[in-house]
N, C-alpha and C positions, 0 to 999 in steps of 0.2 A: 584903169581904163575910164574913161571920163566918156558921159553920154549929155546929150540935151536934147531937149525935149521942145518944140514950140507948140504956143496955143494954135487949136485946129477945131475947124466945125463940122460936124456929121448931123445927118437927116435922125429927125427925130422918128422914132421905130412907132408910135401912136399915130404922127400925125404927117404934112407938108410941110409944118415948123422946123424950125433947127434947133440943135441945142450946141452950145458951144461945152467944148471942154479946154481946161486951161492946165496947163502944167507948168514949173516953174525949172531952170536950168538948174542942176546939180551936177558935182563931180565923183568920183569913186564907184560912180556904176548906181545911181540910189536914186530912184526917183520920187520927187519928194511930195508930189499931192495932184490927185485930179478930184475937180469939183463937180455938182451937178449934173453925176452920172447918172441914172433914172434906168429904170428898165420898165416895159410894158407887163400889163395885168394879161394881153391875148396879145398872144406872137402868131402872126400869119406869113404876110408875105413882105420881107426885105429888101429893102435896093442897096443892090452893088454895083458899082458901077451903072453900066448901061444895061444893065440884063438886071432879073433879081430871080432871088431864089423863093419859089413857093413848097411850103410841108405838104408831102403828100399827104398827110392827115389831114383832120380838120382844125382847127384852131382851137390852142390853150388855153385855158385858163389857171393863172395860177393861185395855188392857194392863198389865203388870205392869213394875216399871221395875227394870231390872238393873243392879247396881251394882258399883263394886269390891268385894274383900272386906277386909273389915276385921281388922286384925292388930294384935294391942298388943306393944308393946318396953318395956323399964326403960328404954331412954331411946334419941334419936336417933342418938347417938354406936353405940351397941351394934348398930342397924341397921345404916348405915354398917359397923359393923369386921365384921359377922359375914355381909355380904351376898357371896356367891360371884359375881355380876354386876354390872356399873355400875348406879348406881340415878337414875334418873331423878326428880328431886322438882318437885312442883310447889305452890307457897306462893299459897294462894288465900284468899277470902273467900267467904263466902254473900251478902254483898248484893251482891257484883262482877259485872255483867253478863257480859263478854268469861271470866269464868272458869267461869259458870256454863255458858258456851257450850260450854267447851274441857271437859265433863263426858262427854259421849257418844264426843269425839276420843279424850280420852285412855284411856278402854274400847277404842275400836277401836286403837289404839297399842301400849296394851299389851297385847292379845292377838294383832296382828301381828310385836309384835319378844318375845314372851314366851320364846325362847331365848338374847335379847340384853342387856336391861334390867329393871331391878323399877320398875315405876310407883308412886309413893309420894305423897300427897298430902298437905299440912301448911297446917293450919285457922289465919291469921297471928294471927287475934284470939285463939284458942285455947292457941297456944304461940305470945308474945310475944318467950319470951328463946330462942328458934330464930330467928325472925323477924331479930332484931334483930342475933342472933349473923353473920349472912348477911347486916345489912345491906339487909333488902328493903326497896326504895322505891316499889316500883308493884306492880301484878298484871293480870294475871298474870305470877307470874316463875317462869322454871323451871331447876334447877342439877345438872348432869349429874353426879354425886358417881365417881369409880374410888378403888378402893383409901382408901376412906374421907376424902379428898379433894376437893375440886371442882375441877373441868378445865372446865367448861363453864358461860354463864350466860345466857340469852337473856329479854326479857321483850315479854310480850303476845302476842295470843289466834293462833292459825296453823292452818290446816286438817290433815288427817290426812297429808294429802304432805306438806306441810312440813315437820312437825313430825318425820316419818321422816327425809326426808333431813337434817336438822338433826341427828336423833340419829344416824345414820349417819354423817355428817360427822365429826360429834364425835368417834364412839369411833374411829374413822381415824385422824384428825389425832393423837389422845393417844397411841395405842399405840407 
């Protein structure tokens, strides 16, 4: 069954503005990409058509998603040698289920061991020849670094216990 799709414009949900969204023709039923989908911070009232629909409630707001913070190095190696604690890396993907899963874990992880470990996460499509230097062959894969080293290499996705005792484990056994 073959479908397609053409580019189409809808009223942007914040504002008067528009926002166009674009999709590209594919066959076998697959649609292959829309861009500059956006959704509003407070949903009130929407136009459909000639009529719109208002929440008998009051208006949302939705939460806010908290994230690591992001820090830039001249390079991985510099991490590694200049980090006073073991660091904890984790080599993921964006389209990886199981990794996108281990996003909220690894937030609660490293603000529970935040006196023990640096939680570091390394994008594999992104930096390739890290990837590759390590040898990653699945994801989630996560590699307990000490003394600029790795000591530790466990892969796929683990709840926030585990993933403690594992690091726990780890800097144990190594020291």
């Amino acid at each position: 069954m073959a479908m397609s799709v053409a580019a189409t414009t809808i009223r942007s949900l914040r504002s008067d503005n528009t926002t166009s969204l674009s999709a590209s023709s594919s066959s076998s039923s697959k649609l292959s990409y829309l861009s500059s989908l956006q959704f509003p911070r407070q949903l009130g009232r929407i136009p459909i058509g000639n009529r719109g629909f208002t929440s008998l409630s009051r208006p949302r707001i939705l939460p806010l998603v908290v994230e690591a913070k992001k820090e830039t190095f001249s390079s991985f190696d510099d991490l590694l040698a200049n980090s006073d604690k073991p660091v904890l890396v984790d080599f993921y993907a964006t389209w990886c289920g199981p990794c996108q899963f281990m996003v909220p874990i690894l937030n609660e992880v490293g603000a529970k061991m935040k006196d023990k470990i640096q939680v570091v996460k390394i994008d594999t499509e992104k930096y390739t020849s890290i990837a590759d230097k390590y040898k990653i062959e699945a994801l989630p894969t996560f590699i307990i670094f000490k003394d600029g080293k790795p000591s530790d290499r466990f892969e796929g996705a683990l709840n926030a216990n585990q993933l403690i005792q594992r690091v726990e484990a780890s800097l144990e056994d190594k020291q």
